[in-house]
N, C-alpha and C positions, 0 to 999 in steps of 0.2 A: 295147465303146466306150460312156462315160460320152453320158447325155442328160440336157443342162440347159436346163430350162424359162427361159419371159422371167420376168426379174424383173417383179413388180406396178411402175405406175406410180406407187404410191402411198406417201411414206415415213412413216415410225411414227415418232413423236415422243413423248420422253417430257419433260413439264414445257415444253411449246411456249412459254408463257408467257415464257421467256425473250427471244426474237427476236419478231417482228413478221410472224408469215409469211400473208401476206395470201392472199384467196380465190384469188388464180390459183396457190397452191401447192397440188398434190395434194398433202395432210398429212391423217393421223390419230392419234389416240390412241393412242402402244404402248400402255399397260396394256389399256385399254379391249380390245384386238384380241386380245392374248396371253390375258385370260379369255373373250373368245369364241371362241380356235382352242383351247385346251385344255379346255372345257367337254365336248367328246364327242370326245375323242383316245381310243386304247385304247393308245397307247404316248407319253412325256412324255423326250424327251432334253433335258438342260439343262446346256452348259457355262458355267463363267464364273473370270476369275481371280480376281476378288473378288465377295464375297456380302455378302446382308445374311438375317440367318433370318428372322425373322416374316414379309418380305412375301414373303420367295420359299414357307412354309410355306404362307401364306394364299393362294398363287397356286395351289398345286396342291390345296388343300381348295375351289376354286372348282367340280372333278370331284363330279358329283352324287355321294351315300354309294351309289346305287344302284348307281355302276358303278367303283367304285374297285378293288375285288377281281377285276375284270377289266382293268385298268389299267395297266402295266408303268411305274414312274416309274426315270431313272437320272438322277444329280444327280453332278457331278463339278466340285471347282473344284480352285484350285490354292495352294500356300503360297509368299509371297512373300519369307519370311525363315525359317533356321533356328530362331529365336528366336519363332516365330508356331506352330510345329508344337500346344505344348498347346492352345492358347486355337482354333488351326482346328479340331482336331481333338476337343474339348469339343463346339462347335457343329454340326460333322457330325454326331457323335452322337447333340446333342439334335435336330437337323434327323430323323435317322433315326426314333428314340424319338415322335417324333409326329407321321410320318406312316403310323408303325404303326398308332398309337395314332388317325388318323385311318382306319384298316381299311384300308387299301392294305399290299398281298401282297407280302411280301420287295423294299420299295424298297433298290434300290443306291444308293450317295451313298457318294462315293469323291474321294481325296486323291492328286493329281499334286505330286511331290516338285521343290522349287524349283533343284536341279541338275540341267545348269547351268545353268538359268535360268527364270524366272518363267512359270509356263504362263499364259499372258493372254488364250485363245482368250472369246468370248462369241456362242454358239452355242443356237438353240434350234430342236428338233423337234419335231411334233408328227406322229405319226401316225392318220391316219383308217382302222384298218383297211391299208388299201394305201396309200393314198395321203398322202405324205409333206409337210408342209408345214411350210417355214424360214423365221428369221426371222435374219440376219448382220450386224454393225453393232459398237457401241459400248458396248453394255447388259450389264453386269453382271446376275447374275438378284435381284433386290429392290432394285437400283438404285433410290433415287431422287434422283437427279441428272438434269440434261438429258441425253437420249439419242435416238442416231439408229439405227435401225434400216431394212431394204431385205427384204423378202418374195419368197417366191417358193413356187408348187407342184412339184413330182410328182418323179422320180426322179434324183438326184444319185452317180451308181456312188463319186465320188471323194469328197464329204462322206459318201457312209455308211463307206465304208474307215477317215477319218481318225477316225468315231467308235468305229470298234471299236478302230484305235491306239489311242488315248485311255485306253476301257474294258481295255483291255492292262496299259498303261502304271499306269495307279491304281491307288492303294491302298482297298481299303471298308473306311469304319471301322470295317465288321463285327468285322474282323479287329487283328492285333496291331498297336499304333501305329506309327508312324514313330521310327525313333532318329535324337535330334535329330542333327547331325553339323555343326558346328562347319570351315569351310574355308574361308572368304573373311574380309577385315575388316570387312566391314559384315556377317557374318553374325554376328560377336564381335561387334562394339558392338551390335548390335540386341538382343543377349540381354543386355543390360542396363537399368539405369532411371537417370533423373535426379534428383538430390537437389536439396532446397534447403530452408534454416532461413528462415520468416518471421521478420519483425523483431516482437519481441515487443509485444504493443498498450501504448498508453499509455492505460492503462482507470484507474486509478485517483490522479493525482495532477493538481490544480485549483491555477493560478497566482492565488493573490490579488492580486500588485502586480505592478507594471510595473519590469523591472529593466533596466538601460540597459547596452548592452555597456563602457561606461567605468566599470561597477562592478564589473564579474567580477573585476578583481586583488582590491579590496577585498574583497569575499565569499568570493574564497578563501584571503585572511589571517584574516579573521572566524572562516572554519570549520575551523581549522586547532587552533582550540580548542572548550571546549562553547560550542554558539551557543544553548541553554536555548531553544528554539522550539518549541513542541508539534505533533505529528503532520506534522513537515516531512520532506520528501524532499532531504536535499543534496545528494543526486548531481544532482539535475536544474537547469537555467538560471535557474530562476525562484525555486528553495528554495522549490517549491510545498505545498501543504496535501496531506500524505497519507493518503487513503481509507481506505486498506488498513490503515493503524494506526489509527485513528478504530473500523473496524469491530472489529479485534479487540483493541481495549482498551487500548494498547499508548499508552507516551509513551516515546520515547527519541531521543535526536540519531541514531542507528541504528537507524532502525524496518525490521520488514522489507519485504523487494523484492518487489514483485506478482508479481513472478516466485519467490518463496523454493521452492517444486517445480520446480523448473528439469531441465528432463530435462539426464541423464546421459548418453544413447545417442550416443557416439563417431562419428562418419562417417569420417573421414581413414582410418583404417585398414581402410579398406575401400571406399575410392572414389578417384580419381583424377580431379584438378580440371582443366576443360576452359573452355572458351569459354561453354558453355552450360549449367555448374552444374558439380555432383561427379557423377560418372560411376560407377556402381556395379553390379555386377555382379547378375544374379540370385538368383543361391545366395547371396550375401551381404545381398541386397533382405529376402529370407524369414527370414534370421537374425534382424536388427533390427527388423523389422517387427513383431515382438509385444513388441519393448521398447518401439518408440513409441508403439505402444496402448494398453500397459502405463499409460507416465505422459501421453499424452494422456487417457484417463480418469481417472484423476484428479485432475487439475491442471480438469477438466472439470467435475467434481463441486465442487473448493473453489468452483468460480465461481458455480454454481450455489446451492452455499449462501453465499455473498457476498450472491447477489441475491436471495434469501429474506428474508435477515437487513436490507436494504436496505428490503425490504419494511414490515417490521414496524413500525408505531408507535413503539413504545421504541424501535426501532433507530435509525429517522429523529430520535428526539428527541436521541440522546444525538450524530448527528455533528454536526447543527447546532448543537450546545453545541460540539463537540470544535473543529468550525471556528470559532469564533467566538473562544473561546481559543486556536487557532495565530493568527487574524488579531491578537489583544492580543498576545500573545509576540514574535511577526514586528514589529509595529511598535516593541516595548521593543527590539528588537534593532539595528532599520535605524537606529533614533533613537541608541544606543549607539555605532553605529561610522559613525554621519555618513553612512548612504548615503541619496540623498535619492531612494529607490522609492515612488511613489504609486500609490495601491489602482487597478485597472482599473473602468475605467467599468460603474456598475450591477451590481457586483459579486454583490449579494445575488441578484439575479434570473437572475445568470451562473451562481452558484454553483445557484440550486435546479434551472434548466435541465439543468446538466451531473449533479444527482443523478438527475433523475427519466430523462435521458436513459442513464445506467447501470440504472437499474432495467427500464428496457425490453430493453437489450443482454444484462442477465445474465442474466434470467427466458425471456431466449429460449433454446432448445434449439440450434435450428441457430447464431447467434451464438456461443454459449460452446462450440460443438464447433471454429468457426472461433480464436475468441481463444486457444482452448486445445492448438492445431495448432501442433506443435512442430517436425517436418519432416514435407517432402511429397514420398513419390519419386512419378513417374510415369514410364508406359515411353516409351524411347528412341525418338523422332520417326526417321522416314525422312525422313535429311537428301541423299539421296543422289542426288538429283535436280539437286542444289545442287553444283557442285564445288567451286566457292568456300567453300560454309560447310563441307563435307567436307574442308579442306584447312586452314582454321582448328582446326576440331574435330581433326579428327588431327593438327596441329602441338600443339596444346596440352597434350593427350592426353600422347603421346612424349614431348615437352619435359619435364611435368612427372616421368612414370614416369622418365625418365632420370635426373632430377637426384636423386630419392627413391632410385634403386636404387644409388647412389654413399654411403649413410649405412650407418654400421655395423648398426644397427640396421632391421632392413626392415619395414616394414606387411603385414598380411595378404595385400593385395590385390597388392605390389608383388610381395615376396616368391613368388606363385604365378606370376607372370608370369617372373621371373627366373630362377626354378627349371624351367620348362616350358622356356625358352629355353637355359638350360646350357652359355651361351656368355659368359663374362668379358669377352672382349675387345671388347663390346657397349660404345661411351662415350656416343655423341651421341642425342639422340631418335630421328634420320633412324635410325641404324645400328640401334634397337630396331625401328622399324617396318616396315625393310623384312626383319629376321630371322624377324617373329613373321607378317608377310604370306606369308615362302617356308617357314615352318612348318607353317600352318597347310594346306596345300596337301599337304602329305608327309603330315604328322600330324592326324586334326580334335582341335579341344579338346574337350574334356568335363565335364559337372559336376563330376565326379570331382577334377578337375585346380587346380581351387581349395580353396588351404589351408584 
């Protein structure tokens, strides 16, 4: 028959700083307590369903080096999504790899597999020799979030059972990984990432006049022939002064676009558009992903030498020439077709503002890595706590995969879905998602399984 001590009166806070918990509350510092109860433990159980490495690493390097090698550590969390398996399983590794490396003897640190469902235990032991002391609550181990935790000593028959379940039940990442396994629909969408194209900067074109929305018909009969304006941009509202032809020397009613390396890297065919961007698969993330590196370097590098060239003496002399003859051209023009645009206020001082404030933008590193970002995946949020937004997101999801799988021609992305499914008589979104929900349940998906 199990015997369980009183719990301490005293609760373990971590980040108290949040509430207000005044002297009549027995409270102490978790972290504070957990390096003073693992400091001279000779054995360290640590469950948790989520982690953070460094401080849970720095918590057990707290074990003097003197007595580490007499120290039994076992570190066990859990994965929350199929699609989490690499990226846990990296970090258990490097979890393990350094607390070798910190001289502690065959540490365990081991992986509870998220079917069918998320191990969320947060569990800490520490042993003194015999004597057993817990610590049970809310604490992830390297939390640092507010956290409650409740103490207690000496011998618990039924928490030691459930920890050797536990140590049962896991995988150590000694050993061969986890195969991811693909069975629920938030275990599909999680193994994917979200796409999105920023709107590309407006770095290099300077509106000298003021042009009135009751001129645009007329401007755009104007420009329908040669409008003879040096270094203008006509695509834009203003038929501004452009930089970009200024710098590289260029005079033509068609100068080119600050964008003239415009990546090329396709998304649609390979993403599936949602409520919360284009939706794209992993194996398809990794494909593209060194095309947009590809031309965000060097669309990176022109900028860079833009703002070199910006730099330079002669450079600055020849655009404030260049600008000074769009501003003569621009006014023979406005005076030619009657449009009555007047120069903006304090121009000259507008104009050397917005050079010197590109010359800071381009010579920056981090800036020109931004300007020069052409799309941005990131991985797929856990929206699933949300049913609402899960229920937009998969409507929009299906919706669109339905209407695409109905064209002669199929996208990459759509195509593997269609083919996985093998069912025709599939028409409406609903009837896709609730086929590839009772599929994935028979069948898991696999990298494999994308064209």
């Amino acid at each position: 028959m199990s015997r369980t001590r009183a719990v301490s009166p005293t609760i373990y806070v971590a980040r108290p700083d949040l509430l207000e918990l005044g002297n009549d509350v027995d409270h102490d510092d978790l972290q504070g307590v957990l390096k003073k109860e693992i400091v001279n433990a000779t054995e360290v159980t640590i469950f948790g369903g989520f982690y953070s490495v460094e401080p849970l690493i720095r918590l057990c390097a707290t074990i003097p080096k003197r007595s580490r090698k007499n120290c039994r550590i076992r570190i066990v969390v859990g994965l929350d999504t199929t699609a989490s398996i690499p990226t846990t399983w990296d970090d258990m590794r490097r979890v393990r790899s350094r607390l070798l490396a910190e001289k502690f003897v065959d540490p365990i640190v081991a992986i509870v597999d998220s079917r069918p469902v998320h191990f969320h235990t947060k569990l800490f032991r520490f042993m003194h020799r015999t004597h057993p002391v817990w610590f049970i609550g809310s604490a992830n181990p390297g939390s640092a979030r507010h956290e409650l935790m409740v103490r207690f000593g000496g011998r618990h028959d039924a928490l030691s059972a459930y920890i050797r379940a536990v140590l049962a039940k896991a995988v150590d990442v000694g050993s061969v990984a986890i195969n991811p396994r693909i069975h629920t629909l938030r275990d599909f969408f999680m193994a994917g990432v979200l796409c999105h194209r920023p709107r590309p900067p407006r770095l290099f074109t300077f509106d000298a006049f003021q042009i009135k929305p009751t001129h645009r018909d007329q401007l755009s009969a104007a420009l329908a022939g040669s409008a003879g304006v040096s270094h203008a941009s006509p695509e834009t509202n203003g038929f501004g002064f452009n930089l970009l032809s200024a710098l590289e020397k260029t005079d033509s009613d068609q100068p080119r676009s600050s964008n003239a390396a415009k990546d090329r890297t396709a998304l649609s065919p390979y993403s599936i558009d949602t409520v919360f961007g284009r939706w794209m698969p992993s194996a398809y993330a990794d494909r593209v992903r060194g095309h947009i590196v590809s031309g965000d370097r060097k669309r990176a590098q022109r900028l860079m030498m833009l703002g070199n060239r910006l730099q330079d003496h002669d450079g600055l002399h020849e655009i404030r020439r260049a600008f000074l003859e769009h501003v003569t051209s621009m006014e023979a023009f406005l005076s030619a077709h009657q449009i009555d645009a007047r120069e903006i206020p304090n121009r000259m001082q507008r104009f050397e503002a917005f050079i010197a404030a590109r010359i800071r933008s381009l010579t920056n590193p981090e800036a020109v890595e931004r300007y020069a970002r052409s799309v941005m995946l990131t991985a797929m949020p856990d929206i699933w706590a949300d049913e609402s937004a899960v229920q937009d997101f998969e409507d929009s999801f299906f919706d669109d995969l339905a209407f695409r799988a109905d064209a002669k021609t199929k996208p990459a992305v759509v195509r593997s879905i269609v083919d996985w499914l093998d069912d025709p008589s599939l028409v409406t979104g609903e009837d896709v998602r609730k086929a590839l929900e009772a599929g994935l349940m028979e069948v898991p998906w696999t990298e494999s399984d994308w064209v």
